[in-house]
PLY file of the C-alpha trace (Angstrom):
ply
format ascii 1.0
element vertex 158
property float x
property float y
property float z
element edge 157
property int vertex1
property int vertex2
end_header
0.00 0.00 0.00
2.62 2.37 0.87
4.74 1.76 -2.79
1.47 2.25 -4.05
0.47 5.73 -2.58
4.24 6.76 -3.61
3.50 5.71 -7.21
0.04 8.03 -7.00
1.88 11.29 -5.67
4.71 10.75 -8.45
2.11 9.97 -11.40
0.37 13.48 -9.63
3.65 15.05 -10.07
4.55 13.98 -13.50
0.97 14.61 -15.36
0.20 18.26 -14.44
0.51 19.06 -17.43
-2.25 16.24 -18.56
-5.07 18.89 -17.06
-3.68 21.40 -18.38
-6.64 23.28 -20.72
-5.72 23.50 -24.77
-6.04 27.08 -24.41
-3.19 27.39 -21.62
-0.59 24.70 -23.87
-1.90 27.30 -26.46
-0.74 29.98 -24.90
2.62 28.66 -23.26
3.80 27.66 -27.45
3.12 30.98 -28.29
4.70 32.87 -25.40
7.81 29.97 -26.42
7.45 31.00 -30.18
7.74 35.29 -29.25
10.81 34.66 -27.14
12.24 33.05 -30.14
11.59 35.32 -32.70
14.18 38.45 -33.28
12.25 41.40 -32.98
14.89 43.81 -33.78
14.66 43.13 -37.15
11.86 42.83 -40.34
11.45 39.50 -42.75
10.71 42.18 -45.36
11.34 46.16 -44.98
8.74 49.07 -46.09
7.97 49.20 -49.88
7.38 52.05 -52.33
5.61 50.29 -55.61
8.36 50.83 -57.47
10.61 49.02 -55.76
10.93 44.90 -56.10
9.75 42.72 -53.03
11.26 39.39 -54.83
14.32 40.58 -54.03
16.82 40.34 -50.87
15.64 42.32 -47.58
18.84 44.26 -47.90
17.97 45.22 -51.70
14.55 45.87 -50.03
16.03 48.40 -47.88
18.40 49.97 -50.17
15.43 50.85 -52.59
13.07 52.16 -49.73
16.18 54.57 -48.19
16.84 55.73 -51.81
13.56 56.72 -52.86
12.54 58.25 -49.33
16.25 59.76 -49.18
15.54 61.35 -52.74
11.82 62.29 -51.99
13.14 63.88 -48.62
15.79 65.83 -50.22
13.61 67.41 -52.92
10.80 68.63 -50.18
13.57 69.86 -47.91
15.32 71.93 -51.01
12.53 74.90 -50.47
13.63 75.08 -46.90
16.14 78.00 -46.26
18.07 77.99 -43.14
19.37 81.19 -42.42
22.18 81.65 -39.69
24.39 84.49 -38.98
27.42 81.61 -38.25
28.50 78.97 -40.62
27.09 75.71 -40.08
28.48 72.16 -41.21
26.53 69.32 -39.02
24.61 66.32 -39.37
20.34 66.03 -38.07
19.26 63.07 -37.46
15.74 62.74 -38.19
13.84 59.17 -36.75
10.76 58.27 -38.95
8.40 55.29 -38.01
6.73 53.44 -40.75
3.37 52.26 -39.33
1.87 49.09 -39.89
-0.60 50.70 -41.96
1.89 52.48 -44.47
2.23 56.04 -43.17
5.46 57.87 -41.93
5.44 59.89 -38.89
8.50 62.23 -37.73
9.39 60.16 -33.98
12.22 62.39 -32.81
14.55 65.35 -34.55
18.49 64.58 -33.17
20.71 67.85 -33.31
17.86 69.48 -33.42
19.22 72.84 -31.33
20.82 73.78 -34.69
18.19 75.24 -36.14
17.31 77.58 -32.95
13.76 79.00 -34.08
13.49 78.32 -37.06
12.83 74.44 -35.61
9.04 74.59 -36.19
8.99 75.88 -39.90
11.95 72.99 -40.30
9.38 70.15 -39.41
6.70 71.39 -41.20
8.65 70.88 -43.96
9.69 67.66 -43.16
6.55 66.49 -42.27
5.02 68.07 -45.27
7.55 66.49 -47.55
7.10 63.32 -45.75
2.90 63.42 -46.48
3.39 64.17 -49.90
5.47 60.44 -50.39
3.20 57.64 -52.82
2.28 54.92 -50.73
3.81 52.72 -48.86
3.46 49.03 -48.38
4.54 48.38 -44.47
7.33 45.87 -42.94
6.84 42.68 -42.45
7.52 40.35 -39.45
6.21 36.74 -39.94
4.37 37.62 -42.50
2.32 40.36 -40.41
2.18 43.77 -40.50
4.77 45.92 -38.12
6.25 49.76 -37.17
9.76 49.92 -38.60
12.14 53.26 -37.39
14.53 54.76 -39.66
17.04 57.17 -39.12
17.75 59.53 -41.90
20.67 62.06 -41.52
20.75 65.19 -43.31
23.74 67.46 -44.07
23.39 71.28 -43.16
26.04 73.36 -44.82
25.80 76.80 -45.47
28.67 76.98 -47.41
0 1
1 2
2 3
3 4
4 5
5 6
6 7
7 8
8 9
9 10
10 11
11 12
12 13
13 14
14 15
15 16
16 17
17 18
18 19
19 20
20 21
21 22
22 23
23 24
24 25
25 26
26 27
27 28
28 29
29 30
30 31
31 32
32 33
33 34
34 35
35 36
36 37
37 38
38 39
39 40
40 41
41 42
42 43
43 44
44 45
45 46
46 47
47 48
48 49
49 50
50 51
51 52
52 53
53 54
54 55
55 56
56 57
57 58
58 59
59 60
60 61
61 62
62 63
63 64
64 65
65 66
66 67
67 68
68 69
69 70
70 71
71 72
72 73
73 74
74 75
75 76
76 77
77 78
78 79
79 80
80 81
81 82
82 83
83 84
84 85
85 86
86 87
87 88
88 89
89 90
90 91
91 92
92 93
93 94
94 95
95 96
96 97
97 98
98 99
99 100
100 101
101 102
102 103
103 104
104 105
105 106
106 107
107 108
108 109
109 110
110 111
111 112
112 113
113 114
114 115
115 116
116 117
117 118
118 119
119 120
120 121
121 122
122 123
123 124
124 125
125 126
126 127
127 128
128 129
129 130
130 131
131 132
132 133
133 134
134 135
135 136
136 137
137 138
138 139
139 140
140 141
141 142
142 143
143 144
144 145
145 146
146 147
147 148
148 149
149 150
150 151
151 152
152 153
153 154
154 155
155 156
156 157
């Protein structure tokens, strides 16, 4: 009686997992499958329409810089910074593409630099940034996520 009421509390220890609900083993593989996954990188980076999405992630990203680099650089050609000192330094502007396609301005870097002429410089940013053709979002596991970009831009007044 006694090996038998040993084998009953170690069959109780062992099969706890035997009452455990499908929803809960649900649950613990996908908590298992996030901690897996490396979320600090995209299976397949933001898309303009022009650019290819049979291609490499890195070609990908390449295309998507270049056209938003080239885009960005055209708006921000209207914008005149005028300073009484010569300026040579790098902004750092952070833009998040959002899972449904549009950019948004997340933070300015170096942004003391343009004193107060800061506001009219992200209007034109931002303007710039709304007038951009669509764009097809990242892509982790096949769904749908924000990606951040940092684009730096040269200010010379030379």
């Amino acid at each position: 009686m006694h090996k038998f009421f040993l084998i009953l509390v170690l069959f109780g220890f062992v099969s706890c997992s035997v009452f455990e609900s499908q929803e809960e083993k649900t649950q613990k593989l996908v908590n298992e499958k996030l901690q897996r996954i490396d979320w600090s990188d995209v299976d397949a980076y933001p898309l303009f329409s022009d650019c290819d999405e049979n291609v490499s992630p890195t070609l990908q990203k390449n295309c998507f810089e270049e056209k938003l680099l080239g885009h960005l650089a055209a708006g921000l050609r209207e914008f005149h910074l005028t300073s009484e000192a010569e300026i040579d330094d790098l902004v750092y502007v952070d833009v998040v593409v959002e899972k449904d396609g549009n950019l948004t301005i997340d933070t300015i870097i170096n942004k003391e630099i343009f004193g107060n002429q800061m506001k009219k410089f992200e209007d034109q940013v931002s303007k710039s940034l709304k007038s951009l053709p669509h764009i097809e979002p990242a892509l982790k596991e096949g769904i749908p996520v924000n990606a951040k970009f940092r684009i730096p831009i040269l200010l010379n007044s030379k």
